[in-house]
N, C-alpha and C positions, 0 to 999 in steps of 0.2 A: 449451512453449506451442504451439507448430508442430506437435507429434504432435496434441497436444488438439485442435486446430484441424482436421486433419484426418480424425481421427473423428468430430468432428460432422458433418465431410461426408459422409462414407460411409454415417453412420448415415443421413442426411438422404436420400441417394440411394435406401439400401435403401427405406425407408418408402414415398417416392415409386412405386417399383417395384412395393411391394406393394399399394400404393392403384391402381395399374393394372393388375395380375393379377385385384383384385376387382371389378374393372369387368366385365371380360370375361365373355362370354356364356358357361354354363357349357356349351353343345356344344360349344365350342373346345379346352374344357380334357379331355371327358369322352371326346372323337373318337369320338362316337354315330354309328351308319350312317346314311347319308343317307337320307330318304324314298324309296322307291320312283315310279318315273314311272308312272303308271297310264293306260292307254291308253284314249282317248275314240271312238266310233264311231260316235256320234250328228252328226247335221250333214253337210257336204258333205264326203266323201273322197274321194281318187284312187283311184280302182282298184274302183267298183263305183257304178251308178247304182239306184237306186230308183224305179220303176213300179206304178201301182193299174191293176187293168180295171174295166169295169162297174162290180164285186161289192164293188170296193172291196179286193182281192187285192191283196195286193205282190208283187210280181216282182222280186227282186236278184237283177241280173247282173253276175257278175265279169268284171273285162276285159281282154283278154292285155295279160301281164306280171308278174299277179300270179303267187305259187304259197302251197297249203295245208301247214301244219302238224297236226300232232296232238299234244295236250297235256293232262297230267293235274294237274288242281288237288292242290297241295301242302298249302293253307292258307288258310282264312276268317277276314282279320283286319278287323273293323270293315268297311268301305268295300270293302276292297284284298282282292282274291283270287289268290295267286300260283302260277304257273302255269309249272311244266317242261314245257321242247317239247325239251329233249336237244342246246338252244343253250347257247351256251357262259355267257351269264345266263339266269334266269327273266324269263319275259313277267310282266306284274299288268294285271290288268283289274278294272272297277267291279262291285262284289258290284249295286249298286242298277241298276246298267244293265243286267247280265245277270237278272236281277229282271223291265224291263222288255221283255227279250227273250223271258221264258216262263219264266225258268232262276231259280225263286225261291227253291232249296234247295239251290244247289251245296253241296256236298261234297268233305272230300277225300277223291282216289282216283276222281270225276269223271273222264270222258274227252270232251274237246273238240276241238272243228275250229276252227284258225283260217286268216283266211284276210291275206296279209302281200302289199300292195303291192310294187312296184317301190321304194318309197321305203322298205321296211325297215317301212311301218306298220300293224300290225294295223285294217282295215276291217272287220271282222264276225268272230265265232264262235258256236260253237254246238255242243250234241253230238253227238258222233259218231250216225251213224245217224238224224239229224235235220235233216242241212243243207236248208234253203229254196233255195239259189243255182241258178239257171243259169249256166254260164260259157262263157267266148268262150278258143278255143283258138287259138291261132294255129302253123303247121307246115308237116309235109309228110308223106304216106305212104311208109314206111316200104317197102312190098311193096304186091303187088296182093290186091285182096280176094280170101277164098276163095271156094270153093261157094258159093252162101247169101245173101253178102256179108251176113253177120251180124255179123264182127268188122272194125276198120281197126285196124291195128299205127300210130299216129303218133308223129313223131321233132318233139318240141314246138321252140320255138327254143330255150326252158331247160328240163334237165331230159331225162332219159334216155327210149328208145323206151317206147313203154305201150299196150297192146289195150285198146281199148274197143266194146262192143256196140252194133251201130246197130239204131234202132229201123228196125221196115219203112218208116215212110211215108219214111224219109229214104235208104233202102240202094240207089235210081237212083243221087240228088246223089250219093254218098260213090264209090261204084264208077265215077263217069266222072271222078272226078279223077284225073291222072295223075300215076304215081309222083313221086316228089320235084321238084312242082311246089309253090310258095309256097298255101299256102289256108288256111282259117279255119274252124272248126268251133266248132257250137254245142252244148255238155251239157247234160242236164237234171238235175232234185234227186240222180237215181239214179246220175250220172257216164255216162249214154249219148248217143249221140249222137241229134240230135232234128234237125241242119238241119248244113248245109255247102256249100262254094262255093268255086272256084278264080277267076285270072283275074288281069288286071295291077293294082299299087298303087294306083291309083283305085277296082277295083271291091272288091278288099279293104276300104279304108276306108268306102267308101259303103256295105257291108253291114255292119261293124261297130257301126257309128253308128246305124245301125236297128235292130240286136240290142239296142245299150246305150238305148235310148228305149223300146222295145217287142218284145220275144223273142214270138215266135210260141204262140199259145194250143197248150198240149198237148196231144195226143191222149188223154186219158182227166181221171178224176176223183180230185182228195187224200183221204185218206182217214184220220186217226192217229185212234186208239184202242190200248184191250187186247183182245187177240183170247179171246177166251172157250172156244172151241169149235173144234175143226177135226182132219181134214185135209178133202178133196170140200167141202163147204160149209161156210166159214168163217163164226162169230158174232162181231163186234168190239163193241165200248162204247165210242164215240166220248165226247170228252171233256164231251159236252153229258148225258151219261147216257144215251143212247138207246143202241139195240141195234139194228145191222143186220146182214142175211146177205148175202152172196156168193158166187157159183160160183169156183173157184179153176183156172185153168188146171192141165193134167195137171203140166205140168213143174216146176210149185213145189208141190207136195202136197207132198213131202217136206221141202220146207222149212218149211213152214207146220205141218206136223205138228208141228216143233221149240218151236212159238210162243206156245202156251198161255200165258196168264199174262202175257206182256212186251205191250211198247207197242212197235207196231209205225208203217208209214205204207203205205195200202196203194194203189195204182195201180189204179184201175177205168177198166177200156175202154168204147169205146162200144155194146159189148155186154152192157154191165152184170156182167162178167167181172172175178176177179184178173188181173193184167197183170203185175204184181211187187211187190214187196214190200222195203221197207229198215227198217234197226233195227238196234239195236246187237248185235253178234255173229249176225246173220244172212247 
């Protein structure tokens, strides 16, 4: 009687057990990978402010601290675009937000820019050869400028020394700062320098904060299209269908010779001249 008795309880336990196993949510049981975190970039972020002039232009300027990634889309699933940058996980970002960035047809095998705050969180991307950004550098020169002062060697505070091309209206400012003195430098779309400034913790901050409100109108005109024709005078197809020409500076003929056919972004001076030229694998 006492065995009987005790198998009914056991039986009774199991059952109970089993009517709680079928409760449960079948992720528990199935240990499905967890949703991916898909990063948002719309809205107010650290590490990059947005400005219109007149025309109604945006201006995004990155702001020291951040630093750029490069990254090739893996995968378009639904929503979620997943994205190796050669970190130790993949990034995921929104198929519909890059949509409203221009990027209506990513792909995999894509190659993108992103650009990853101090806080680890992606503020903006974009493809390579295509970045909008101005950004704010903050450093110190590395050596004195050469002949020219066409390049500065900067040793950033993160991130190893790196040459960057100074544009002329800016190669005074950049050559009277003095070697590994605290300063801050401005880039434009093409990664050159456009503006720069030394001087004590105050005057740093106080030009940073004017770069991040308002970056200085550039010395020439944007320009993306497909380049049709070239080398001496280039024909582009801007994305409105129109066709314009251009004189092309001697020193990028040979690059632009390369260009037929791609979608470039081309820099017109105020000489109604090429000035430079960016795009992917140029």
């Amino acid at each position: 009687m006492a065995l009987s008795t005790r198998g009914s309880r056991l039986a009774g336990a199991g059952m109970a057990l089993a009517l709680t196993l079928g409760c449960l949510p079948m992720t528990t049981l199935a240990n499905e990978e967890p949703a991916p975190q898909v990063s948002k970039t719309t809205g107010p972020v650290h590490g990059m402010s947005v400005s219109s002039d007149t025309e109604n232009k945006e201006y995004r300027v990155l702001w020291p601290g951040h630093h750029m990634r490069k990254g090739t889309v893996e995968s378009v699933r639904g929503d979620t675009v997943k994205v190796n940058t050669g970190e130790l996980l993949p990034r995921y970002l929104s198929a519909r937000e890059a949509g409203e960035k221009g990027m209506h047809t990513l792909t995999k095998g894509d190659q993108l820019q992103l650009v990853v705050n101090d806080q680890n969180v992606v503020v903006d991307y974009h493809l390579v050869g295509k970045e909008p950004w101005h950004r704010i550098v903050r450093g110190r020169l590395a050596q004195p400028l050469p002949v020219g002062h066409e390049w500065a060697v900067i040793r950033p505070e993160r991130g190893n020394e790196e040459a960057f091309a100074v544009r002329p209206l800016a190669r005074s400012k950049v050559s009277a700062i003095p070697v590994n003195v605290d300063a801050i430098f401005l880039m434009d779309e093409t990664n050159k320098i456009i503006d720069a400034t030394f001087g004590s913790e105050s005057t740093l901050e106080h030009q940073t904060a004017a770069w991040k409100k308002s970056p200085p109108k550039a010395p020439y005109q944007r320009v993306e299209g497909t380049v049709l024709r070239s080398p001496g005078w280039v024909v582009i197809k801007t994305e409105d269908g129109k066709q314009q020409t251009y004189e092309a500076r001697p020193h990028l003929r040979d690059r632009l010779a390369k260009a037929e056919g791609r979608s470039v972004v081309l820099m017109i001076d105020d000489e109604n001249k090429i000035s430079d030229v960016a795009g992917t694998g140029m």
